[in-house]
N, CA, C and O atoms as a GROMACS GRO file, in nm:
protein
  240
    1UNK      N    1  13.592  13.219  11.134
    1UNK     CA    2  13.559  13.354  11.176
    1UNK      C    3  13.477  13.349  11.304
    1UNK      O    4  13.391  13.263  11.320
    2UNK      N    5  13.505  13.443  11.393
    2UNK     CA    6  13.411  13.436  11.508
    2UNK      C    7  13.339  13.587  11.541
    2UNK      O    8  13.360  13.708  11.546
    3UNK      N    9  13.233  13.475  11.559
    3UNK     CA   10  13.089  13.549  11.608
    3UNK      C   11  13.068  13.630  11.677
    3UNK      O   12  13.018  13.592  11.783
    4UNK      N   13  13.089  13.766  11.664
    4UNK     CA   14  13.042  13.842  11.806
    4UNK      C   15  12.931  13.920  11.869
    4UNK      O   16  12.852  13.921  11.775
    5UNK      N   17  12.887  13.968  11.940
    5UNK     CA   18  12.793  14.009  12.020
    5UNK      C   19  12.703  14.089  11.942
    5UNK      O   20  12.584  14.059  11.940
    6UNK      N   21  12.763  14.226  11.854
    6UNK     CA   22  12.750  14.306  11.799
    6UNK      C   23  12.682  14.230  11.614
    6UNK      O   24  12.584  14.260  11.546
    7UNK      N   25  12.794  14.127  11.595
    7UNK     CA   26  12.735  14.117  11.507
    7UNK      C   27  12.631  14.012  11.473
    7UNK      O   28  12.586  14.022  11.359
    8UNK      N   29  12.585  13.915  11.547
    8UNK     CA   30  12.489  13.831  11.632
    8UNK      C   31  12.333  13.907  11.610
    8UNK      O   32  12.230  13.862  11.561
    9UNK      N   33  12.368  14.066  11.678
    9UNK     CA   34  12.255  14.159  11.716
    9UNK      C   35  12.237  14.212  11.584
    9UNK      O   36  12.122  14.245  11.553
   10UNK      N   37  12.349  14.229  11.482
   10UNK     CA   38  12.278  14.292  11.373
   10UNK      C   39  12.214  14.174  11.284
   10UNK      O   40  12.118  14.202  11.212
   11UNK      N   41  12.258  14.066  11.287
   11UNK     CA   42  12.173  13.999  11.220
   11UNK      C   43  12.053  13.930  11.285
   11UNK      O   44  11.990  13.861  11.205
   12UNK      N   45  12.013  13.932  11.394
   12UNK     CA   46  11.854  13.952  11.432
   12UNK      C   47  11.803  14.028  11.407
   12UNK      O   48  11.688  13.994  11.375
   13UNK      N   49  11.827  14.166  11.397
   13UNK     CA   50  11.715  14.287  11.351
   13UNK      C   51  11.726  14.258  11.182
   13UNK      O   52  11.647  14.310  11.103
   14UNK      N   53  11.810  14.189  11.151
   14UNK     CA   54  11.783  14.163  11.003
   14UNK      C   55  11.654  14.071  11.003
   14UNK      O   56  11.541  14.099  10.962
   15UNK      N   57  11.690  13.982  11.045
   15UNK     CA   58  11.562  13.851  11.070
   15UNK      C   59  11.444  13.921  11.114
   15UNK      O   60  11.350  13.928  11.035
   16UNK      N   61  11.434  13.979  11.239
   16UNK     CA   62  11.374  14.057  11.257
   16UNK      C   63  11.269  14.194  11.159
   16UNK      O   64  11.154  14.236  11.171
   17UNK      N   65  11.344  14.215  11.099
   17UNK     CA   66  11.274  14.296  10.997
   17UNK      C   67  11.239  14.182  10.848
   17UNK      O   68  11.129  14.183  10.792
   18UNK      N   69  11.293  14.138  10.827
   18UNK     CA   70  11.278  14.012  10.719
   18UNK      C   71  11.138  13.928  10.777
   18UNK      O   72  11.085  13.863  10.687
   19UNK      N   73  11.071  13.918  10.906
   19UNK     CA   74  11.021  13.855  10.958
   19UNK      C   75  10.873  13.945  10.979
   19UNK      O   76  10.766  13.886  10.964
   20UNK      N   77  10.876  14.058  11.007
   20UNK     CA   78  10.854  14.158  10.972
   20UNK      C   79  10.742  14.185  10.840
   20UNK      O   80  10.621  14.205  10.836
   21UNK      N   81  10.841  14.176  10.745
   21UNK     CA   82  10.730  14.177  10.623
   21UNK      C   83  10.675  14.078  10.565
   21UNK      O   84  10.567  14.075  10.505
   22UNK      N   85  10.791  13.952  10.593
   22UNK     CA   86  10.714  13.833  10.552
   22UNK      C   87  10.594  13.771  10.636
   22UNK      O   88  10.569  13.657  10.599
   23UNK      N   89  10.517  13.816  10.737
   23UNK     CA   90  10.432  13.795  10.814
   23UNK      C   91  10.404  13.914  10.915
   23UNK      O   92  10.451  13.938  11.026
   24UNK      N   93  10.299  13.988  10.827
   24UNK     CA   94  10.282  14.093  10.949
   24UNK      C   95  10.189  14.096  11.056
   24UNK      O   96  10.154  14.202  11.108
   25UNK      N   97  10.153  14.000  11.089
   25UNK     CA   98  10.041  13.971  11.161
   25UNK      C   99  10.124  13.946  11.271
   25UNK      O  100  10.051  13.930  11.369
   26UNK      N  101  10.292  13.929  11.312
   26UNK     CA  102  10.395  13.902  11.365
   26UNK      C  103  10.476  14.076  11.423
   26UNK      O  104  10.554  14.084  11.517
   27UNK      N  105  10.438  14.170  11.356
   27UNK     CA  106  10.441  14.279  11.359
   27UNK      C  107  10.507  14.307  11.467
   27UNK      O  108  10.630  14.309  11.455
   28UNK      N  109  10.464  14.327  11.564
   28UNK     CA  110  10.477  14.374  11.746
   28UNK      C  111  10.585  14.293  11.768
   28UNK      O  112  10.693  14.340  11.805
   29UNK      N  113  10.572  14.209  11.756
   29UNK     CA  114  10.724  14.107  11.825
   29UNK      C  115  10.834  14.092  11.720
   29UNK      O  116  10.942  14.037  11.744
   30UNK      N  117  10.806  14.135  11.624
   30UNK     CA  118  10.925  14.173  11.526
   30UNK      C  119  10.985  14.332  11.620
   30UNK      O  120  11.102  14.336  11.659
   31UNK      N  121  10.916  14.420  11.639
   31UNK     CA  122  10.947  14.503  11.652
   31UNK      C  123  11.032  14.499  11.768
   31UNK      O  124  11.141  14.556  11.770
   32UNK      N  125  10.972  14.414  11.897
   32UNK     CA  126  11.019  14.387  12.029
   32UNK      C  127  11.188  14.316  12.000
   32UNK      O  128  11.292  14.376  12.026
   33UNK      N  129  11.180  14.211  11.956
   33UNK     CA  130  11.289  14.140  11.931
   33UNK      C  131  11.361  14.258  11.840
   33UNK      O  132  11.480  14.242  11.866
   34UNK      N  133  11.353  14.346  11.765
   34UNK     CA  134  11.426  14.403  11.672
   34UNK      C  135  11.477  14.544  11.788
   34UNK      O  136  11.568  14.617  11.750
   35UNK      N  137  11.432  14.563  11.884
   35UNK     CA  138  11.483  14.650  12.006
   35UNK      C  139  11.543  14.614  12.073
   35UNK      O  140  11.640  14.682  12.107
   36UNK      N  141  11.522  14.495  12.126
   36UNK     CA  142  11.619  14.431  12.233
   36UNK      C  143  11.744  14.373  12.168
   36UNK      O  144  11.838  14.389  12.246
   37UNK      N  145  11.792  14.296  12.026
   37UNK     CA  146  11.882  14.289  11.956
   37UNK      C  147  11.960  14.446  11.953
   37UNK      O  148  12.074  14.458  11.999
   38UNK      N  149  11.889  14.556  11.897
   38UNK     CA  150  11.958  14.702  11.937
   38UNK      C  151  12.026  14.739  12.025
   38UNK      O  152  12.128  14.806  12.008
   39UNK      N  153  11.967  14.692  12.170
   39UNK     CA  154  11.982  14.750  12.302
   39UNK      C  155  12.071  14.663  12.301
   39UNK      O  156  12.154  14.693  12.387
   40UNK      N  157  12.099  14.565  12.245
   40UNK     CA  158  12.228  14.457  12.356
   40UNK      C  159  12.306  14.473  12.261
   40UNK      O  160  12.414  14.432  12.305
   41UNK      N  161  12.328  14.526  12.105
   41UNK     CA  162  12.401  14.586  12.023
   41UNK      C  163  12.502  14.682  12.126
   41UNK      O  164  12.610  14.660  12.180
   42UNK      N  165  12.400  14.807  12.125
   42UNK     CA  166  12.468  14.884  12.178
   42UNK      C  167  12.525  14.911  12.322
   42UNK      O  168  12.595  15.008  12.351
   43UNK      N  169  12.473  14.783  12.432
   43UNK     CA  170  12.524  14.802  12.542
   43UNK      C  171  12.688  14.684  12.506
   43UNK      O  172  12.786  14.680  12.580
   44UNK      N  173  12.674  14.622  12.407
   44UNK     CA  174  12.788  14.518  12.362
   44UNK      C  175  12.915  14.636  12.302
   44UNK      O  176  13.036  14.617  12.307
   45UNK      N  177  12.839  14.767  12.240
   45UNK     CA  178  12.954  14.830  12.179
   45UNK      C  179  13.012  14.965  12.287
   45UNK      O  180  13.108  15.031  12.248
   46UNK      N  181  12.951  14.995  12.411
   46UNK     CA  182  12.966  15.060  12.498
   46UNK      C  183  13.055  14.994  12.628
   46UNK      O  184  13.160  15.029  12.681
   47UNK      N  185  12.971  14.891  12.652
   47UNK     CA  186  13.046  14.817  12.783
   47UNK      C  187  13.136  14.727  12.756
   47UNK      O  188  13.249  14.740  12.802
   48UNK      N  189  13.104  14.617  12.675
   48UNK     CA  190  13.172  14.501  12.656
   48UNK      C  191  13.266  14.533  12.494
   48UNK      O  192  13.253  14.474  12.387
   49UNK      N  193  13.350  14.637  12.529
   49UNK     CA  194  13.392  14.738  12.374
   49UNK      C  195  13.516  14.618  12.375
   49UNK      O  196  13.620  14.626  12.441
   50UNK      N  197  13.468  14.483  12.265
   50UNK     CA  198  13.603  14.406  12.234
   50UNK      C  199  13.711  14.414  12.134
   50UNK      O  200  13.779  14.325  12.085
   51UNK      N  201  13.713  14.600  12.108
   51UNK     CA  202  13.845  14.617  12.027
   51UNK      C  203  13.935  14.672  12.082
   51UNK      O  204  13.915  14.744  12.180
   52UNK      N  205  14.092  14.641  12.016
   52UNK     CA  206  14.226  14.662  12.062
   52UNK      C  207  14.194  14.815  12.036
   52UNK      O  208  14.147  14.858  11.931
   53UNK      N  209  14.231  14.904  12.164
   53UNK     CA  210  14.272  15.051  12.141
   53UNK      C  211  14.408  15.056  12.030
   53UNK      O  212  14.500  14.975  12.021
   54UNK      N  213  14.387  15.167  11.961
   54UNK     CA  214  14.456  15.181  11.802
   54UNK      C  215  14.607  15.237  11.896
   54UNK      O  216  14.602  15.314  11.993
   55UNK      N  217  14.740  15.175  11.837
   55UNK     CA  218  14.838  15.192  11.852
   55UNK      C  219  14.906  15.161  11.940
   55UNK      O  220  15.019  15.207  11.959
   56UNK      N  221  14.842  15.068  12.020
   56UNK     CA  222  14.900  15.020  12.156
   56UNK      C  223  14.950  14.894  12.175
   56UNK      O  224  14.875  14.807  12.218
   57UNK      N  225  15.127  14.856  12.136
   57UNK     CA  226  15.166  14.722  12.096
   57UNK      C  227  15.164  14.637  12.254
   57UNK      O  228  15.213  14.683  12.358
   58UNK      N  229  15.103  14.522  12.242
   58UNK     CA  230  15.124  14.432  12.372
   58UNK      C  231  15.221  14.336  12.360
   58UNK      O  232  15.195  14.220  12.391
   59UNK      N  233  15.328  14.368  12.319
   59UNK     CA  234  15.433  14.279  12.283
   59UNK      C  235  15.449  14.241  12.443
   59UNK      O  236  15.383  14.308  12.523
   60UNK      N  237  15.531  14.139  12.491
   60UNK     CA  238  15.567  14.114  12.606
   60UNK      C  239  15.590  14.100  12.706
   60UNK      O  240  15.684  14.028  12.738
   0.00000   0.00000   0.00000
């Protein structure tokens, strides 16, 4: 299975929040890292959009 951008970013804000409660003295940079994983989420699902448009055969 391969790894992509989008889903890379959701599992840092997982870590990120997992990281989060298991050490909150870590707090602030959980939060930082758990924004910038977001932001490159969503500039990955805006700009760099790596799905096939629905119904469009590239046969040949």
């Amino acid at each position: 299975m391969q790894m992509t951008l989008r889903l890379a970013c959701v599992i840092g804000i997982v870590m990120a929040g997992v990281l989060r409660f298991c050490a909150p003295h870590y707090h602030l940079t959980a939060e930082i890292i758990a924004g910038l994983m977001l932001l490159f989420a969503l500039v990955a699902t805006v700009v760099i959009d790596e799905t096939k448009p629905a119904g469009i055969n590239q046969k040949g």
